[in-house]
Structure formats: C-alpha cells, structure tokens
C-alpha positions as CSV (number, residue, x, y, z in Angstrom):
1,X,44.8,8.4,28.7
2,X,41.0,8.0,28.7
3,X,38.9,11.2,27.8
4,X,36.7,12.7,30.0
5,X,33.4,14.1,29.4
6,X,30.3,15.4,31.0
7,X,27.9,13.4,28.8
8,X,28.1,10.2,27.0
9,X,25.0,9.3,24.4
10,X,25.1,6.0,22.7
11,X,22.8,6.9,19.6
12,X,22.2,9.7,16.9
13,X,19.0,9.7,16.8
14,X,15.5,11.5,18.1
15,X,16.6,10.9,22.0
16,X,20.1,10.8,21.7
17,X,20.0,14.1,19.6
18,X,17.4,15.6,22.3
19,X,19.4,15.3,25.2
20,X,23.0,16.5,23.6
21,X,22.1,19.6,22.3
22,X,20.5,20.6,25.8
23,X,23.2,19.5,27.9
24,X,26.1,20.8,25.0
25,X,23.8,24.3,24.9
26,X,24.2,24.1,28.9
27,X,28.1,23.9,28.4
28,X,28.8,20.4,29.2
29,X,31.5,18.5,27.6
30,X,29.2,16.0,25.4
31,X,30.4,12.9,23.5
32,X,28.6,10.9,20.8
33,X,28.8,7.6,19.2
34,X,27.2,5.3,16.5
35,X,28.2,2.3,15.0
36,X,26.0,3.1,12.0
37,X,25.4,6.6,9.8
38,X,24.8,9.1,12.1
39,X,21.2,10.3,12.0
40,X,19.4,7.0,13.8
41,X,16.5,4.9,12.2
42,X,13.8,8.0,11.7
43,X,15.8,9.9,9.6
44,X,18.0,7.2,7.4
45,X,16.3,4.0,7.5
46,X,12.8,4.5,8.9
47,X,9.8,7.3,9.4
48,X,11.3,9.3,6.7
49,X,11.9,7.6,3.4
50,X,9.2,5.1,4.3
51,X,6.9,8.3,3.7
52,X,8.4,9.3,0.6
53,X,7.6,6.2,-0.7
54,X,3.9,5.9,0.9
55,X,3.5,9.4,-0.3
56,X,4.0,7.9,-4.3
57,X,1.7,5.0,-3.6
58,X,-0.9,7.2,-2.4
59,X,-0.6,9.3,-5.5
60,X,-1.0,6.6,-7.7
61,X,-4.0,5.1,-5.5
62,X,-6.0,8.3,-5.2
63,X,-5.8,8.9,-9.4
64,X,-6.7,5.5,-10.0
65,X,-9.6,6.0,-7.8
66,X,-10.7,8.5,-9.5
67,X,-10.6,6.6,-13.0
68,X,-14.0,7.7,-14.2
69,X,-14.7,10.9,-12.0
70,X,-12.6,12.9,-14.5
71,X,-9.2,11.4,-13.8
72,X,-7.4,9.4,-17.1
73,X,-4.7,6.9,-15.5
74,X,-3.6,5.0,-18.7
75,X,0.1,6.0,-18.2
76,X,-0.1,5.9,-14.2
77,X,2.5,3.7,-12.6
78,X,5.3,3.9,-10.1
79,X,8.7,4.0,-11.7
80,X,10.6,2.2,-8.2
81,X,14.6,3.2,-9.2
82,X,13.2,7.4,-10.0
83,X,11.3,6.8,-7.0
84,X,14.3,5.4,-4.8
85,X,16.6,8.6,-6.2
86,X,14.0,10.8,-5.0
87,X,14.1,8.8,-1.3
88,X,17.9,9.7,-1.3
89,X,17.6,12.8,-1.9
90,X,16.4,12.8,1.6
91,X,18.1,9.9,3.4
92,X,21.8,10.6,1.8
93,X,22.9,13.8,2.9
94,X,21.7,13.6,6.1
95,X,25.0,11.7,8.2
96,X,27.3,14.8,6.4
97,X,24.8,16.9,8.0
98,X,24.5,15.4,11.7
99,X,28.6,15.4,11.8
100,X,29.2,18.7,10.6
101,X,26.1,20.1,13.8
102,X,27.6,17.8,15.6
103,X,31.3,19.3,15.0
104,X,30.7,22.8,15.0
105,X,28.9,22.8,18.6
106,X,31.6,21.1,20.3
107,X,30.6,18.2,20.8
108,X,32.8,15.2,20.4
109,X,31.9,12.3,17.6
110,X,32.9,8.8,17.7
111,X,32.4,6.3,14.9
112,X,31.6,2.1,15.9
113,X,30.1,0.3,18.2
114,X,29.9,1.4,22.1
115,X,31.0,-1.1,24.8
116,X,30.9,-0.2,28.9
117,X,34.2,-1.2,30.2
118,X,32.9,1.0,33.7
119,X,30.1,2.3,35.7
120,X,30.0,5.4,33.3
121,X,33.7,4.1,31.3
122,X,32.9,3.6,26.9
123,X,35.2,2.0,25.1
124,X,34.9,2.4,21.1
125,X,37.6,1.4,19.0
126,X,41.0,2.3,20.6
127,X,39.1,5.1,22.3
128,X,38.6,5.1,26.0
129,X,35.9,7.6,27.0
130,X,34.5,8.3,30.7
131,X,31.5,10.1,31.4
132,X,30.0,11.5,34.3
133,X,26.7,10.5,32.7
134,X,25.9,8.0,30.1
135,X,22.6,8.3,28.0
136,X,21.9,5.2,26.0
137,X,19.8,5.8,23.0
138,X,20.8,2.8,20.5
139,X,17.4,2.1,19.2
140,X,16.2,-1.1,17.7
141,X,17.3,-3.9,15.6
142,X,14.9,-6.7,14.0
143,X,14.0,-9.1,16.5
144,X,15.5,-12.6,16.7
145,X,13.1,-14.9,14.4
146,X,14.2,-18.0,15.8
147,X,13.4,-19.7,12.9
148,X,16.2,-21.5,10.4
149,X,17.1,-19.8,7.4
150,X,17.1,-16.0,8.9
151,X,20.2,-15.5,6.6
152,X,17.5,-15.4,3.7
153,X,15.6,-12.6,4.9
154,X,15.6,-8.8,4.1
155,X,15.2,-6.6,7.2
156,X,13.0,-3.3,6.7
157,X,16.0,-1.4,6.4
158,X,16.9,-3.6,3.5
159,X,13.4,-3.1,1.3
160,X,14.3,1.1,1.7
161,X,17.6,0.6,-0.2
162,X,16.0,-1.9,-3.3
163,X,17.2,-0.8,-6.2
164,X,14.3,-3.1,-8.0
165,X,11.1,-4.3,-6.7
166,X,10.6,-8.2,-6.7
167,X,7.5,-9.4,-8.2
168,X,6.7,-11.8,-5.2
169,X,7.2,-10.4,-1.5
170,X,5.9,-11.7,1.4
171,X,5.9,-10.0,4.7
172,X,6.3,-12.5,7.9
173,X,4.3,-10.3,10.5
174,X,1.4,-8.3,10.7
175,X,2.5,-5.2,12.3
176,X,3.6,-1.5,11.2
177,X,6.1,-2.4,8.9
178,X,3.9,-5.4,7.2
179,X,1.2,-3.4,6.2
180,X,2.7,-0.3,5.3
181,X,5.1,-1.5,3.1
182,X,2.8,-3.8,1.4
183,X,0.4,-1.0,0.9
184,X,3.3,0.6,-1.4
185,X,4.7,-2.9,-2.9
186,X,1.0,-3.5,-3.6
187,X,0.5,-0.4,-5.6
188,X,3.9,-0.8,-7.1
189,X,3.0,-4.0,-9.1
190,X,4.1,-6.4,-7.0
191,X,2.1,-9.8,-5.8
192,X,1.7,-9.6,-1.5
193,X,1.5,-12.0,0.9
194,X,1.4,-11.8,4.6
195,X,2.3,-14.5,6.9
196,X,1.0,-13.3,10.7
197,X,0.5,-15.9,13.5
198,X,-1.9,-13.8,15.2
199,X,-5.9,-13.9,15.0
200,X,-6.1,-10.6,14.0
201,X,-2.8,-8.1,12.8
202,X,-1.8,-4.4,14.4
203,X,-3.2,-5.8,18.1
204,X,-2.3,-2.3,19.3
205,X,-5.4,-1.1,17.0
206,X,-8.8,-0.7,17.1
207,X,-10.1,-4.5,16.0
208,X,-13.4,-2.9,14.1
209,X,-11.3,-0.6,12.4
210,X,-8.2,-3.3,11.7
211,X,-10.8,-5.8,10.3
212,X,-11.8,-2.7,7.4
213,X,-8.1,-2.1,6.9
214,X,-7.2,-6.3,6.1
215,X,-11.0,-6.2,3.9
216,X,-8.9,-3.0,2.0
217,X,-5.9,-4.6,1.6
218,X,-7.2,-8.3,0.7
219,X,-9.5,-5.8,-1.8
220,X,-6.0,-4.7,-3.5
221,X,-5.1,-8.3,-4.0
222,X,-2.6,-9.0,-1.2
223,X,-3.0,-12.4,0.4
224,X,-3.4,-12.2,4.1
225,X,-2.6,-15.3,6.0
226,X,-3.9,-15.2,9.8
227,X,-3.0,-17.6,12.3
228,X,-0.5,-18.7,10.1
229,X,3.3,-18.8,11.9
230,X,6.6,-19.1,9.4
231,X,8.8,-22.0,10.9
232,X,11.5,-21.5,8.2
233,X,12.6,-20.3,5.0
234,X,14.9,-22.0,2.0
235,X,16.5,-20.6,-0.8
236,X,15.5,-22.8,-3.9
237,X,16.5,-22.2,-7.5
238,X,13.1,-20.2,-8.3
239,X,13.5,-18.0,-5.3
240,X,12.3,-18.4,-1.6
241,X,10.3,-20.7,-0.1
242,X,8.6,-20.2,3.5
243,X,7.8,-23.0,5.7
244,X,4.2,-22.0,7.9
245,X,2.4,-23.8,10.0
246,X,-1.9,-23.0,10.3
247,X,-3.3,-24.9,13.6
248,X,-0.7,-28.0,12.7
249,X,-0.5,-28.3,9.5
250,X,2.1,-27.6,7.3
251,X,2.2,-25.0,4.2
252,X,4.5,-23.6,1.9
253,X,4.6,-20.3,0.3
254,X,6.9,-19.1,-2.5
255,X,8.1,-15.4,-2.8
256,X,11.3,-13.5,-4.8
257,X,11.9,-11.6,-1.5
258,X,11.0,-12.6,2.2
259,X,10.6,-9.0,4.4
260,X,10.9,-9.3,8.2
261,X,8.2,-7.5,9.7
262,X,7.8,-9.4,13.0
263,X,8.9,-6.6,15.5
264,X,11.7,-4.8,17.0
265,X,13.8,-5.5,19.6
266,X,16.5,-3.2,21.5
267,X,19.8,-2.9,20.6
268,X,21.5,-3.1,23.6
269,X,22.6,-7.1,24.0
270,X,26.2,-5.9,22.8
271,X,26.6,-3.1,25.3
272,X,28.1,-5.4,27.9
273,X,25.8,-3.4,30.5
274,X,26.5,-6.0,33.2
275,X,30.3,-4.4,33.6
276,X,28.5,-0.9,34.0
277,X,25.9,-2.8,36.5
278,X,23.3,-1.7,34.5
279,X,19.9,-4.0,34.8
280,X,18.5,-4.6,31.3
281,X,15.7,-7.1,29.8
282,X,14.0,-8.1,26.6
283,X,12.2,-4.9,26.8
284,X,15.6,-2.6,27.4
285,X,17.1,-0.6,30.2
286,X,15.2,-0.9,33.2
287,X,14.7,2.9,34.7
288,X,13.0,4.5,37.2
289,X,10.0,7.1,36.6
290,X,13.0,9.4,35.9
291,X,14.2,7.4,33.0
292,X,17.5,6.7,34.7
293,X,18.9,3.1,35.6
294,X,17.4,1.4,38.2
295,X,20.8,-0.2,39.6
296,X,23.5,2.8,37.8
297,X,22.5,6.5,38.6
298,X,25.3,7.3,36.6
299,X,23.2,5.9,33.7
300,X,19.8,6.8,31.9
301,X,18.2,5.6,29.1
302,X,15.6,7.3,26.1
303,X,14.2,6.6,23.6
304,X,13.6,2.4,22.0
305,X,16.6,1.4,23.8
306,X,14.5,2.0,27.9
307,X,11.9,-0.4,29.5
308,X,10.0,2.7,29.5
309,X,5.9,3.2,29.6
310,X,6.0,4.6,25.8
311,X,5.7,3.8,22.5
312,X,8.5,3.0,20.5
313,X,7.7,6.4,18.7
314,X,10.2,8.7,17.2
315,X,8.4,12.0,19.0
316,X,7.6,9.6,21.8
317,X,12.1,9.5,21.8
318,X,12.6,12.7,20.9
319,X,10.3,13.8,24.2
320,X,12.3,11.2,26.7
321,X,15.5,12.9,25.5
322,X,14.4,16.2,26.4
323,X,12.9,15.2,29.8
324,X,16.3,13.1,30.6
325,X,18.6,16.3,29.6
326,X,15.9,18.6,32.1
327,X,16.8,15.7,34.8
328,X,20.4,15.6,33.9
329,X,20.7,19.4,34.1
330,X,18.3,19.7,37.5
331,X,18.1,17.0,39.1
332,X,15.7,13.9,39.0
333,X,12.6,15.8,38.8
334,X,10.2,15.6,35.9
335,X,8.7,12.5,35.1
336,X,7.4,11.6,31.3
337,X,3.5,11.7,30.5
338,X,2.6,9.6,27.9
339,X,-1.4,10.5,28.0
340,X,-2.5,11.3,24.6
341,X,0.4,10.6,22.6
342,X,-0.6,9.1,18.9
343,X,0.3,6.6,16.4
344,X,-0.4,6.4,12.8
345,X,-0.2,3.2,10.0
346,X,0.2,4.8,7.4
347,X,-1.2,2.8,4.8
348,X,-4.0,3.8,2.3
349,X,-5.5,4.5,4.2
350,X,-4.0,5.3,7.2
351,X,-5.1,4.0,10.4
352,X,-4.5,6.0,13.4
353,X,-5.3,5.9,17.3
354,X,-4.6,7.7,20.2
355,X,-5.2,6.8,24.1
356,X,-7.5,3.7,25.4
357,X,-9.0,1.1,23.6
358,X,-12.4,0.0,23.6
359,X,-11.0,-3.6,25.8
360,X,-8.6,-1.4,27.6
361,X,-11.3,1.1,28.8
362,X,-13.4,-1.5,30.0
363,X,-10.8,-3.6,31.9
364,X,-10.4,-0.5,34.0
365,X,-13.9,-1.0,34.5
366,X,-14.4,2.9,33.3
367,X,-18.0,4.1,32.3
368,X,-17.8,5.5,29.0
369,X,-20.3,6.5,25.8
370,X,-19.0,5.0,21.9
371,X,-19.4,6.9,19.3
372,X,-18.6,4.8,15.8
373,X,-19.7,4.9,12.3
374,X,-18.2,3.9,9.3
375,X,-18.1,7.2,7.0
376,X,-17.7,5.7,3.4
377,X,-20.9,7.8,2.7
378,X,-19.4,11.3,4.0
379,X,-18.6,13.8,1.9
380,X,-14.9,13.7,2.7
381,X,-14.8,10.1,1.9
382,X,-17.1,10.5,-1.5
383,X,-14.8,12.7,-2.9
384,X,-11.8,11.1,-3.3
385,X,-14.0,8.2,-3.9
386,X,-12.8,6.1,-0.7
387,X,-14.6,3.3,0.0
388,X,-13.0,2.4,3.5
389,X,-13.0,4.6,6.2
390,X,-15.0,5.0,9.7
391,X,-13.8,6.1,13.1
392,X,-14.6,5.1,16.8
393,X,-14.5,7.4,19.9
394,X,-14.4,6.9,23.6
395,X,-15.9,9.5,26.3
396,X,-16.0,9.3,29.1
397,X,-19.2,9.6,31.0
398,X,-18.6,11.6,34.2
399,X,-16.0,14.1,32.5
400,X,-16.6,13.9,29.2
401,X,-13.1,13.6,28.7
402,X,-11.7,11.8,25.5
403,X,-10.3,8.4,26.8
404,X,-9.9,7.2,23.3
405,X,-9.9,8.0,19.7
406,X,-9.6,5.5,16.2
407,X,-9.7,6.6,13.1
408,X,-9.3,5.3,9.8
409,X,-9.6,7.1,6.4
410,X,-7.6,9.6,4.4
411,X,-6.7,12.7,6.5
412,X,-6.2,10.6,9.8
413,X,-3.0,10.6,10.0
414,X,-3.7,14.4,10.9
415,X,-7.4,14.7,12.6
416,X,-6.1,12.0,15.1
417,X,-3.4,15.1,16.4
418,X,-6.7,17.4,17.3
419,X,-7.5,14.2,19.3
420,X,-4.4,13.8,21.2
421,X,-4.6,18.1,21.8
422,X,-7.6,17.8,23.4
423,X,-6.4,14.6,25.5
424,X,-3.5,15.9,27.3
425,X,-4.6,19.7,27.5
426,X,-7.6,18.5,29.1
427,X,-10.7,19.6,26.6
428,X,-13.6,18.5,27.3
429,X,-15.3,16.1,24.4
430,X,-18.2,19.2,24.2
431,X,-15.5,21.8,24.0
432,X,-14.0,20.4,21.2
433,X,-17.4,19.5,19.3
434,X,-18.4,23.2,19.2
435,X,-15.3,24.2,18.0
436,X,-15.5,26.0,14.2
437,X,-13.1,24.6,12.0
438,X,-12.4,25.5,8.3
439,X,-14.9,24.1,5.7
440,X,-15.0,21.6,3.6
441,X,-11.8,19.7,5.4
442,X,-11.2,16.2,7.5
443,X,-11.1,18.3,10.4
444,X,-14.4,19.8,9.8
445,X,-15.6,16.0,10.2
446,X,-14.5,15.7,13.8
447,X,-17.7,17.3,15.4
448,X,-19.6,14.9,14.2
449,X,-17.6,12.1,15.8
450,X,-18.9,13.8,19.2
C-alpha cells in the first residue's frame, strides 16, 4: 500500500530544508529523501568545509605577509590531516543531526535515490510514496567532461575528504572551485596548475578585477593555462598525465591528482521525470515564474535542481524554498526577485560582485557613471600588507541607483553585502555614501567608492 503525503521533497539541503519545515510547521504530512548524507552539498561537501579550510590558508597567508612588519613565520605551515579533523568536526555530525530534526517534527525520512513512477507517485527502495505535491531539490553533480579517462579524476567533493595533499594538482577549469581550492593547495605546499579553455577564467566576474586575481595567483606560483582545453587524461606509473590542446596543438601536463573544476550540472537525469510529465533540460526543471513545473502543477522545483533566473547559490536555494513553500501554502502568488543578490570567490583575496556588469549594463544600453580604482595604496590594504585589491562600481545616472558593484580585496566577501542592501532596498548611491560607518574598517572604505 503506497503512502500518502502532503509533500514530497527530493533533497536535504538549503531549498529542500526551506520548504519542509514551512509546510510541516503548517501541518502537512511531509516526506523527505536523499540518496546521499542528509544535509546537501552546503553543509557536508561544499560552502562549509571549503571555508574551514580557506579560513587556514588565509591565516597562514596574512602572517607570512607580514614577515618583516613584526610578524616571525619560521614555524608557519599548514598541517593538512589536523586541518582535515578540524573540517569534520563540522561536516561529520551534521547527517545525525538533520535526521534526528527531521524525526522529531514529524516529518517522514527516506534513505536512496528518488524515482517518479507518477504525476506526483516516488518510488525509493521498496517504498511507494504519493504526494499531493512534489518539490525537487537534488542539487548538482559534476558535469559530464566528455573527455576519456574521467574515471581518473577527483570531483570537488573528493579534495574535501583528502586525507594527504598531493604535491602536484591540477585543476581542469577556471571557475569557483578552481581557484578557490588552489588558493588553499597553493598555500598548503603544493605545485598548481590550471587547465581553463576560456580567454579569461570566472566569466561571471568583473574582467579588470579577474585579470588582478590570475596576476595574484600566477604571483603565488600557480601555473595558469588559458585557452588551453584538457582532451584526456591517463594514469602512468609516475602519476597523471593530462592531454590539452592550445589553438591546435597538442600538450601534456603531469600532476599527482587531477581536480574537476569545470562546472556543475543538475542532478536530475535519474529522476525519470518523463513518467511524472515533468519538462526538464540541461539547465533543470523547467518552471514557471512561480517556480513550479511548466507541464506538472503537481510539481515545483528549488534550488540548483530548477531552470530558474538564479544563481546556483546556497541562500539563492534557501530563498526559492521559502518562496515555493509561501506558493504551496497560498497559492501561486509570489514570484522570486533575484536583484541584488551576491556572490563571493573566496580566494585570497576574495573576489566578490553583486548585480550588472560593466558589458551587461551597456548591452541594456543603460547610461551609467564608473567609479574604479585599484586600492593597493589604502590604508585597509597597507596594513595587512595586500598588494592586490581595487573595486569597480556602477551608478546609474538618472537614479543614482547601484546597478553594479566588484570588489576585490580582503574584507569583500562582507562590504559587497552593504552593496546588495542598498540594491534591493532601493538606496540611493548618495544615501549610502553619506552614511557613518565605524572607523578604521573595510566598510569605512565604501564611501569612497561613491
């Protein structure tokens, strides 16, 4: 006999969590599943402990920029296996922890993989479970390389769990995952290379700023090859090798340890979502401006799993979970706004963004003022003796709205949120240039970028 339910989610994590505990504080029956640890990629195998271990390399790489200022770094170095104990400290007790929530609010927990057997009807394992709703939250999995020898590479998920750092890693990509975890193998002790087949890496950036960031990182030691695509990789009996190709010709790079860093893709393509007539692409579920499937309105989708308009973001998932339980609850009526929403690279430094582009800005033909500088020379910088940082900012002429802030430099991973405030509450760029903010402090910079 199949059980019944209010709710099905397919996922544990941000969106998936989001929209369950709204509906189960409501009093619907809710059911979850996950083929994996519950807790999704933020919390186990992603956000999280990649900070943990950012945050050690950015120890290590402020002291030793102070070698000289007053700072002795003779004994400084990253030791990888304490540093991995103190990542699991984090990432190990949290699936206990999801199960026993989940448990003691009633709502129903399914271990393995989720299949649709129905227009809202989930199989998983013996169990036959039908929903008047289905919410599919399943994330993302590394994206299909295409390339032979995929067996031989380590996924991102992978390089979190190392219980030893190789001395050669290349990274095939030049996105999120390449640079950030290269900033921390870099100060780690291990040799870098980055294979990207793009002109220029992190596309979604601000180019200005990006070129600083690949000067920085080259400055560290890493090699960065551009235009350069990997065509294969072999296992040989002094490690890896990595077949590229550069405008035809034919290269060869040898590393201990080959990361995939070449995007995300959703994990859906196991759902069987044509027996539940659900419409799906490449770029996941397609939905309406209500996040719910365009051809099953039994059916909606959150998170990195939906064709949505937003960032594959943890908060950005998080935030489609909440709006699809308010829709769920009462009715297709709020719609997502993704204006002002920002993202972070956290590498050292981090490079952060939020809203339009400089190209994007002008392709909507708007008429807007640029502020840029690079701020090596600030205080803020001078003290922590940074030698890369700057920031660009877009306003808008007529309004003097904020169409679009870059920043890159320590403390922009947090200056870029008083951005994004003043974006979607609708501050004006002179408002928040007058504003008084404590002294000396990155945010005390941000008048100045006005």
């Amino acid at each position: 006999m199949n059980r019944k339910f209010d709710l099905i989610a397919i996922g544990t994590g941000s969106a998936a969590s989001a929209v369950t505990s709204r509906c189960n504080a409501a009093g619907w029956q809710v059911a979850i599943i996950d083929s994996r640890s519950f807790g999704g990629t933020c919390a186990l195998r992603g956000c999280d402990p990649k900070k943990v271990l950012i945050g050690a390399a950015d120890v290590t790489d402020w002291a030793r920029r102070m070698q000289g200022k007053g700072i002795k770094t003779e004994q400084l170095k990253i030791d990888w296996q304490e540093l991995m104990r103190f990542k699991r400290s984090f990432t190990e007790p949290v699936p206990k922890h999801r199960e026993e929530g989940f448990a003691k609010a009633g709502i129903a927990a399914f271990h393995g993989r989720a299949r649709f057997v129905g227009p809202s009807t989930v199989q998983v394992g013996d169990e036959v479970l039908d929903g008047r709703y289905v919410v599919i939250a399943a994330g993302q999995k590394p994206a299909d390389l295409k390339i032979s020898g995929v067996e031989h590479l380590t996924t991102s998920e992978q390089f979190l769990e190392l219980d030893e750092l190789p001395s050669r890693i290349l990274f095939i990509g030049g996105g999120y995952i390449a640079f950030e975890f290269a900033h921390v193998a870099l100060r780690a002790g291990s040799q870098v290379t980055i294979v990207h087949r793009g002109a220029r890496p992190l596309p979604l950036f601000d180019p200005d700023l990006v070129d600083q960031l690949v000067e920085a990182t080259r400055e560290l030691g890493a090699d960065i090859q551009l235009g350069t695509e990997a065509v294969g990789i072999e296992k040989n009996s002094g490690g890896l090798t990595v077949r590229a190709s550069t405008s035809g010709q034919e290269r060869m790079f040898e590393a201990d340890l080959v990361v995939h860093a070449a995007g995300r893709e959703p994990e859906i393509d196991d759902l069987n979502l044509d027996a539940a007539g659900v419409e799906w692409d490449k770029r996941g579920v397609k939905i309406n401006g209500f996040l719910q499937s365009v051809s099953n309105p039994a059916v909606y989708a959150a998170g990195d799993a939906a064709a949505s308009k937003g960032a594959p973001l943890t908060p950005v998932a998080a935030y489609e979970g909440m709006i699809v339980a308010k829709n769920l609850l009462k009715g297709n009526r709020q719609k997502p706004n993704y204006l002002g929403i920002p993202t972070v690279v956290f590498t050292i430094p981090p490079l952060a963004s939020v809203g339009l582009s400089e190209r994007k800005a002008r392709e909507q033909d708007l008429k807007f003022t640029v502020k840029k500088e690079m701020t090596s020379d600030w205080y803020a910088s001078r003290r922590i003796a940074e030698t890369y940082s700057g920031y660009k900012v877009l306003v808008e002429e007529e309004t003097d709205h904020i169409l679009g802030a870059h920043l890159l430099g320590s403390g922009a991973e947090e200056v870029i949120n008083l951005f994004a405030v003043a974006m979607r509450s609708g501050m004006r760029a002179s408002d928040l240039k007058h504003m008084i903010f404590a002294y000396p402090t990155h945010g005390s910079d941000l008048p100045y970028m006005l």
